[in-house]
VOPAGU-2260 file (C-alpha; in pm, 1 decimal, decimal comma):
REM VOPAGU-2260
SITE   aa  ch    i         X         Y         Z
SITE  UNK   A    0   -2706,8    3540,7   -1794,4
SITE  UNK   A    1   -2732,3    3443,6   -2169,4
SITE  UNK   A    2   -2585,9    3794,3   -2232,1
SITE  UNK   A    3   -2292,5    3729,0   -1970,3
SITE  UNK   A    4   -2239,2    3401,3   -2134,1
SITE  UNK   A    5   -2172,9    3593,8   -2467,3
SITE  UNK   A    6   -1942,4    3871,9   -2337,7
SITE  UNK   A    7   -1724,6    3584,6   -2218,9
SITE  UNK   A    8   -1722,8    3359,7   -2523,8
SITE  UNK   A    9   -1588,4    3684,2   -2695,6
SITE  UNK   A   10   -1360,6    3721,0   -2399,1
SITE  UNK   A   11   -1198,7    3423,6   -2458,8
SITE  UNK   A   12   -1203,3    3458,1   -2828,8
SITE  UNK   A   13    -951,2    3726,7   -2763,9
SITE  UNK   A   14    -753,7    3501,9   -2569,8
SITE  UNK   A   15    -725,4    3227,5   -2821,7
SITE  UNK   A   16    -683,4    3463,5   -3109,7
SITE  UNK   A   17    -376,0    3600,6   -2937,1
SITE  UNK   A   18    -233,0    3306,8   -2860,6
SITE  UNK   A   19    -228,2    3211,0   -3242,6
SITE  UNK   A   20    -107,3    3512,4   -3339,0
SITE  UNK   A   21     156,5    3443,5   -3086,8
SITE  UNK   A   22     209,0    3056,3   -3261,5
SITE  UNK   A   23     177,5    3258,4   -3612,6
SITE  UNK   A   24     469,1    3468,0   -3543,4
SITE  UNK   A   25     690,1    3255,9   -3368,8
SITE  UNK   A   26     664,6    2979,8   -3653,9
SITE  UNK   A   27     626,6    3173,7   -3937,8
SITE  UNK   A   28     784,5    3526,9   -3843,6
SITE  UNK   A   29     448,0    3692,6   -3993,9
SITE  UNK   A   30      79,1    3742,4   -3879,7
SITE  UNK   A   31    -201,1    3971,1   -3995,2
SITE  UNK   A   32    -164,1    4306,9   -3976,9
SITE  UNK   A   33    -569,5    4379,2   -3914,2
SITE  UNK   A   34    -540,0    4098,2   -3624,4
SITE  UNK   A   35    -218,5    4281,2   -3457,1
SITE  UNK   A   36    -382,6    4605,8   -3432,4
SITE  UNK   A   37    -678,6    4460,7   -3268,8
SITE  UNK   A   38    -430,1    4292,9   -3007,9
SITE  UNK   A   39    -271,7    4659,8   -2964,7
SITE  UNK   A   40    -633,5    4807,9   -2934,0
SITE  UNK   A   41    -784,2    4631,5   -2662,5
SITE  UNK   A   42    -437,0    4683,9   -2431,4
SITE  UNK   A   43    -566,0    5048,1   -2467,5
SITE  UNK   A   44    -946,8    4983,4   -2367,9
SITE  UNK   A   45    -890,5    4983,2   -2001,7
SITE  UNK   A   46   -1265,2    5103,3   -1887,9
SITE  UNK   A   47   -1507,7    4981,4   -2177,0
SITE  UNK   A   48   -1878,0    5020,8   -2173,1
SITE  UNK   A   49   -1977,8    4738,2   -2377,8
SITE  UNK   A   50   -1713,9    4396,9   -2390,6
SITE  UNK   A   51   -1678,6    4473,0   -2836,3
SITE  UNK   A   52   -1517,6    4763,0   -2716,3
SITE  UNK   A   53   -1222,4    4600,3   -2661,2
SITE  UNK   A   54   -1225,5    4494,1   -2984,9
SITE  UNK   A   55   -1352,8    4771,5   -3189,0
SITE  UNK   A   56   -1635,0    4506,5   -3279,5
SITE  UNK   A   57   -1706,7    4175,9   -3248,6
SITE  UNK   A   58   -1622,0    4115,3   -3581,9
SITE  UNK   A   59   -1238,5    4191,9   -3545,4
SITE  UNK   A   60   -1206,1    3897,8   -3321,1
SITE  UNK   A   61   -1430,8    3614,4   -3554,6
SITE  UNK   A   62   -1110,9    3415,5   -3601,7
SITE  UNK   A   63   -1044,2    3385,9   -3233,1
SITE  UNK   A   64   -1412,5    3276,1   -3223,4
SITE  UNK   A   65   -1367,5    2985,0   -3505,3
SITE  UNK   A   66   -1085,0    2869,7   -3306,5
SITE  UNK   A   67   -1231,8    2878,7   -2990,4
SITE  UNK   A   68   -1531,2    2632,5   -3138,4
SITE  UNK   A   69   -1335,7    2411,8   -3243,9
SITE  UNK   A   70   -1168,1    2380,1   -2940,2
SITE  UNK   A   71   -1511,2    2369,6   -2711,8
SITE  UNK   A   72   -1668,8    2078,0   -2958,1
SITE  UNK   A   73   -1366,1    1859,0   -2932,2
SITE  UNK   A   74   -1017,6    1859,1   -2826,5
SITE  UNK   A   75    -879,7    1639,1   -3058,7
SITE  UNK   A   76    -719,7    1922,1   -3269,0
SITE  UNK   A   77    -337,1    1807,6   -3247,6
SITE  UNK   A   78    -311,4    2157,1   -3469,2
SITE  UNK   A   79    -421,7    2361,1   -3189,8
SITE  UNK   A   80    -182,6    2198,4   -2953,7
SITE  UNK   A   81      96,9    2481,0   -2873,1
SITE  UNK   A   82    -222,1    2764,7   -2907,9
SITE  UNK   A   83    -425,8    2600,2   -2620,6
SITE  UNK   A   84     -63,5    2577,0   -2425,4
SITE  UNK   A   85     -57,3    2955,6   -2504,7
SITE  UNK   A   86    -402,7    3036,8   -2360,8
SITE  UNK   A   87    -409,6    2814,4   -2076,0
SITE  UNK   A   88     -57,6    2956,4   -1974,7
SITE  UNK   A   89    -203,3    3311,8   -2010,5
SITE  UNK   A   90    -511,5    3262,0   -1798,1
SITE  UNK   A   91    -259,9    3102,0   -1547,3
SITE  UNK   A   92     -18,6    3395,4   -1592,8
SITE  UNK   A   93    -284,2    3658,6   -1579,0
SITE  UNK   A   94    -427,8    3533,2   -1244,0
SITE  UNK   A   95     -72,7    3574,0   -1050,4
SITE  UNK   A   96    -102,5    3909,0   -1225,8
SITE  UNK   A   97    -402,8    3994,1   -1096,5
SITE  UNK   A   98    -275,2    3992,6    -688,7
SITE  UNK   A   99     -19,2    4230,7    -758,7
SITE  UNK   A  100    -200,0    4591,3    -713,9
SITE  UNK   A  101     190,7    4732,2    -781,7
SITE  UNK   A  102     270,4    4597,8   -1082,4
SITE  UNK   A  103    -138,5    4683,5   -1205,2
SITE  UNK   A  104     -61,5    5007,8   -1100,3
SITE  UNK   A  105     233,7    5043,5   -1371,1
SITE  UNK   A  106     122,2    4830,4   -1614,3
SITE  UNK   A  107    -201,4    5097,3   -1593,0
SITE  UNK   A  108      15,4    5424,2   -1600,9
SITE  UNK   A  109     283,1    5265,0   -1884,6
SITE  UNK   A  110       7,6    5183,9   -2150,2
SITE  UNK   A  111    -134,6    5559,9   -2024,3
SITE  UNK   A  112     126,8    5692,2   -2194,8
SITE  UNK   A  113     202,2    5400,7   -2493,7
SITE  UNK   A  114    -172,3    5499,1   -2607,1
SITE  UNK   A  115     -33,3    5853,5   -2674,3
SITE  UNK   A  116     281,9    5684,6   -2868,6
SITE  UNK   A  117      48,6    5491,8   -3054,0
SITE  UNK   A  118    -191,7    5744,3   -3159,2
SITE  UNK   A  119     127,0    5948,8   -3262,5
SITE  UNK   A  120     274,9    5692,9   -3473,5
SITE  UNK   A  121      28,4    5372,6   -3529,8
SITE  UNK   A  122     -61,0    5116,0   -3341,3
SITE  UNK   A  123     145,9    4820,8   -3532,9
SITE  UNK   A  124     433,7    5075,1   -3583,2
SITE  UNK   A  125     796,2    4932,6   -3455,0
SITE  UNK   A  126     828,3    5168,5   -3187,1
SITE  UNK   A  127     480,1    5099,4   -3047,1
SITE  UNK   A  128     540,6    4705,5   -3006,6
SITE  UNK   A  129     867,1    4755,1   -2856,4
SITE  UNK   A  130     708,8    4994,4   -2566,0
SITE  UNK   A  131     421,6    4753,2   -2525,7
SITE  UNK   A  132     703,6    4454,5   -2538,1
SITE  UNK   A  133     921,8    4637,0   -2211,3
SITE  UNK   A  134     599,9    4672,2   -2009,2
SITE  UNK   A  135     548,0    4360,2   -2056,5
SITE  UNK   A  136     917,8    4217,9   -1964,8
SITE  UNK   A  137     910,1    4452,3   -1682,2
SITE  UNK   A  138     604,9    4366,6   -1534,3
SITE  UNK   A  139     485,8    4004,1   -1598,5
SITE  UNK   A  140     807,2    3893,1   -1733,4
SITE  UNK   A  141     917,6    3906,6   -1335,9
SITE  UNK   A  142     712,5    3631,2   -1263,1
SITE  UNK   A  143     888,2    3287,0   -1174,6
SITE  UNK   A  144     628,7    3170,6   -1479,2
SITE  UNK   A  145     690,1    3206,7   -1755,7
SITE  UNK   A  146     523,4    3103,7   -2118,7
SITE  UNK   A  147     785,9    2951,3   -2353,5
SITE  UNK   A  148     722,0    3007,5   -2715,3
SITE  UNK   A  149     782,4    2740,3   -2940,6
SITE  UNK   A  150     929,9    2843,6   -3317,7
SITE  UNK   A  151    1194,9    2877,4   -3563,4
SITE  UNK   A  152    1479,0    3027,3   -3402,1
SITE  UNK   A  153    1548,3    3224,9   -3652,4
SITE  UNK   A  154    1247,8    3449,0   -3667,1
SITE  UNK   A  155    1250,3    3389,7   -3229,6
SITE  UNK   A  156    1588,4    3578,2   -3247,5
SITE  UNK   A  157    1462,1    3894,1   -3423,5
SITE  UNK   A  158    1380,7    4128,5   -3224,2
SITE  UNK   A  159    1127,9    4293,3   -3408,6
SITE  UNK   A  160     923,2    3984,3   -3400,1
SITE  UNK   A  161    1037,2    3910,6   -3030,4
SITE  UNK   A  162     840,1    4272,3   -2913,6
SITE  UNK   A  163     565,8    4156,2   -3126,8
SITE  UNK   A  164     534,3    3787,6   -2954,1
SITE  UNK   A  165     556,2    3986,2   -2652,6
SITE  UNK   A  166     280,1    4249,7   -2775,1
SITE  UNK   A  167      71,0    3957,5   -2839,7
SITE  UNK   A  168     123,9    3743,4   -2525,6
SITE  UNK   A  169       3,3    4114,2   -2332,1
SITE  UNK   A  170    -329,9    4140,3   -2566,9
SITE  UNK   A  171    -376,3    3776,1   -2371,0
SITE  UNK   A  172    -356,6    3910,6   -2070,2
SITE  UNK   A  173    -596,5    4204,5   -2140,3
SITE  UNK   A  174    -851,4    3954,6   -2280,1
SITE  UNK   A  175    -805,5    3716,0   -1978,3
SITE  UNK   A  176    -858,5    4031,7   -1729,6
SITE  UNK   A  177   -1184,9    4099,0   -1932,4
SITE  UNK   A  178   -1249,4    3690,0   -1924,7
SITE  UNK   A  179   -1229,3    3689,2   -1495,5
SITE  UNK   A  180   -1390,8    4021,3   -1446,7
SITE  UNK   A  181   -1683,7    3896,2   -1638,3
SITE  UNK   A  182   -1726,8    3549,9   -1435,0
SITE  UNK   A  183   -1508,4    3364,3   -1662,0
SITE  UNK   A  184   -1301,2    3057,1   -1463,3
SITE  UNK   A  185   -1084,6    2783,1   -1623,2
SITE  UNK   A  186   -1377,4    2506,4   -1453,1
SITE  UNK   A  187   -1624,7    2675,2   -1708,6
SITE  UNK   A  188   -1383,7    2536,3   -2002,1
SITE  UNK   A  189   -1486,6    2185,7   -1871,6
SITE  UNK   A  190   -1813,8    2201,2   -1748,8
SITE  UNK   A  191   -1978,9    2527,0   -1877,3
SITE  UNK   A  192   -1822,5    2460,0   -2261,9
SITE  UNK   A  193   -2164,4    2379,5   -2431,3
SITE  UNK   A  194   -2323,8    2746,3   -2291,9
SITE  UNK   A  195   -1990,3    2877,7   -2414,1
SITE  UNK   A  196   -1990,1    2667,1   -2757,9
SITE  UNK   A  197   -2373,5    2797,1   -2816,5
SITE  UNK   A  198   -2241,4    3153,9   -2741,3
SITE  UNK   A  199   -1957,6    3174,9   -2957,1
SITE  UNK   A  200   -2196,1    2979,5   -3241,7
SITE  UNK   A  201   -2430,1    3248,8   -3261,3
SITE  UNK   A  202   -2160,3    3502,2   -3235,1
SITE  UNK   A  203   -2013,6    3351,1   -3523,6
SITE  UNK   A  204   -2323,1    3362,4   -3719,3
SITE  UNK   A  205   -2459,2    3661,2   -3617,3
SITE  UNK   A  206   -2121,5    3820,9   -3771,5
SITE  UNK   A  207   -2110,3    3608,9   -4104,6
SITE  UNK   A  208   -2458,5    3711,3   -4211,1
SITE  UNK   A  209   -2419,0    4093,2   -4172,1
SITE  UNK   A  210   -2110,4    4037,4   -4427,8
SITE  UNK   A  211   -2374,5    3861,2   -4674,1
């Protein structure tokens, strides 16, 4: 179970570093290019062996990990406000998600065929983030939910950075599907966060010292 417990703190590492990527972009028009590819990547891991697979390591997703500890010690992180709206709204969102078979069924054959795209071009190239953004509108932007980002209009307006939000708010998903289909539930935020918190600690570690 210890094992389980670490697949899902990375799990929701993913979720939380999309959602600030998500904040990042909407607030400040920019975000890291490493981070965005990583958020591309894992849309295209749809049958992983191993849960780092998702993220080409568990290295790519250490700042989704440093923000998800300091959201399990304490919640009194008025910084993290509008990126634990994010998450919370995407584990919501991805749960509706997950009783439609139809719309899994074309979400499934649509990133089939943005993988190619991506491989052709790059996966953080314009074209690739504006496919990924349309699956998304068509699909889960249907649902009578739906997550309102917060930012400067002016860089909300562009839509370059609009199929990027969009990009971003998908990478959620994917890392909230991986979250439920390892045993991950919104109650374990509350009452499972110390198992999580001592996960994502020695995940966090366990990454810093094979840098040193």
């Amino acid at each position: 179970m210890l094992n389980n417990w670490r697949d899902q703190a990375l799990a929701l590492a993913g979720i939380f570093q999309s959602a600030t990527l998500v904040e990042r972009l909407a607030k400040t028009g920019t975000a890291p290019q490493a981070q965005l590819e990583i958020g591309v990547h894992s849309l295209f891991q749809l049958n992983p062996d191993r849960t780092e697979e998702v993220f080409a390591g568990a290295e790519n997703v250490l700042p989704g990990l440093q923000v998800s500890r300091q959201l399990l010690q304490s919640r009194q992180h008025p910084e993290y406000t509008d990126c634990l709206r994010y998450a919370l709204s995407i584990l919501y969102l991805q749960r509706q998600l997950s009783k439609k078979n139809d719309l899994l069924s074309i979400i499934g054959n649509r990133l089939d065929k943005a993988k190619t795209q991506a491989e052709h071009f790059a996966p953080t190239h314009e074209n690739v983030f504006s496919n990924l953004a349309s699956i998304y509108s068509d699909t889960l932007g249907t649902f009578r939910f739906r997550i309102q980002v917060l930012g400067d209009f002016n860089y909300l307006q562009q839509q370059r950075i609009a199929n990027q939000i969009r990009s971003m708010l998908f990478a959620g998903i994917r890392s909230a599907t991986l979250w439920r289909q390892l045993g991950g539930r919104r109650l374990h935020l509350l009452f499972q966060r110390k198992k999580l918190l001592n996960a994502t600690n020695e995940l966090i570690a366990h990454i810093e010292s094979t840098k040193n």
